[in-house]
N, C-alpha and C positions, 0 to 999 in steps of 0.2 A: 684733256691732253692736247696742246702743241702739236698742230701739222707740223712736220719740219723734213716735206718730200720737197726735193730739190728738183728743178727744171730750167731745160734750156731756153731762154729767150733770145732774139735778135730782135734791136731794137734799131730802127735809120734815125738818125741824127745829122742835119746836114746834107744831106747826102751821102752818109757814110752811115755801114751798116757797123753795128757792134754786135758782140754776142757775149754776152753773161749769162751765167746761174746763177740763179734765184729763188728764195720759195717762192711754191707755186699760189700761197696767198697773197704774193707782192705782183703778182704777175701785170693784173690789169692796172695795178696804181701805176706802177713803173710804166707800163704802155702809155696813159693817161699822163705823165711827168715827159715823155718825152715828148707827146704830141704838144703840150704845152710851151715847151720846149721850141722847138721848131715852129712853132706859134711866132715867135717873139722874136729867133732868129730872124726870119721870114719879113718880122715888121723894119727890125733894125737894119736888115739888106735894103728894103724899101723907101729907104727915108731919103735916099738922092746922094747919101756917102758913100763911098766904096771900102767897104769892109771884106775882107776874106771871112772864110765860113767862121776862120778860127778866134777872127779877132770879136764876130758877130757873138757867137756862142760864147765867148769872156763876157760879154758886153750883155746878152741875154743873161746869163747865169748872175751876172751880178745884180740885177733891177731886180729878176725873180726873189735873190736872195734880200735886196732891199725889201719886197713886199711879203717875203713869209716873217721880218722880223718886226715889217708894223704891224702886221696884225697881229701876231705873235703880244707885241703891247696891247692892243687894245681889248684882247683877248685879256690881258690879266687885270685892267682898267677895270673891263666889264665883270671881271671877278671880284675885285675887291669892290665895286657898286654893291654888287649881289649881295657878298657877305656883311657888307655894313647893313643891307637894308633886312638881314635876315636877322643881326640881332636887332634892331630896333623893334621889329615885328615881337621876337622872343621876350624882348622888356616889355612890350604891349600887354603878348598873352600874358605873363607871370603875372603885372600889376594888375588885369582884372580879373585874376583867379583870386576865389575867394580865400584868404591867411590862415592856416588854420592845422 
């Protein structure tokens, strides 16, 4: 059965707190997404442009979003590797099973 107990989170973002419900099994990822988050923020303030929190966070969200979509590819790359190499294996084993 599906937890599906609900729970308050505050999450800082920027310097700005939010507060959502949540399950309570999203909890630590969502903590972990935000600190991520603000990770990136943090690098984008730093780079010598002046960015406000809001344009940084557009600006973080979007690069994050660029890298969950390549990997996202290469994730399926590497699937379709796998599955070719799992029939070729499957032709292996059949051809030297004895005919019969």
């Amino acid at each position: 059965m599906i937890n599906t107990e609900y729970t308050e989170l505050t999450l800082e973002i920027a310097g700005r707190d939010y507060k959502l419900k949540t399950l309570a099994q999203q909890r630590e990822g969502l903590q972990e997404a935000a600190s991520l988050l603000n990770q990136k923020i943090f690098e984008l303030k730093n780079r010598g442009r002046h960015l406000s929190n809001e344009q940084a966070a557009i600006l973080a969200a979007l690069h994050l979003s660029y890298d969950l979509l390549t990997e996202r590819e290469l994730l399926a790359q590497d699937r379709q590797r796998i599955e070719e190499r799992l029939a070729q294996l499957q032709q292996a084993i059949e051809g030297a099973l004895p005919q019969g």
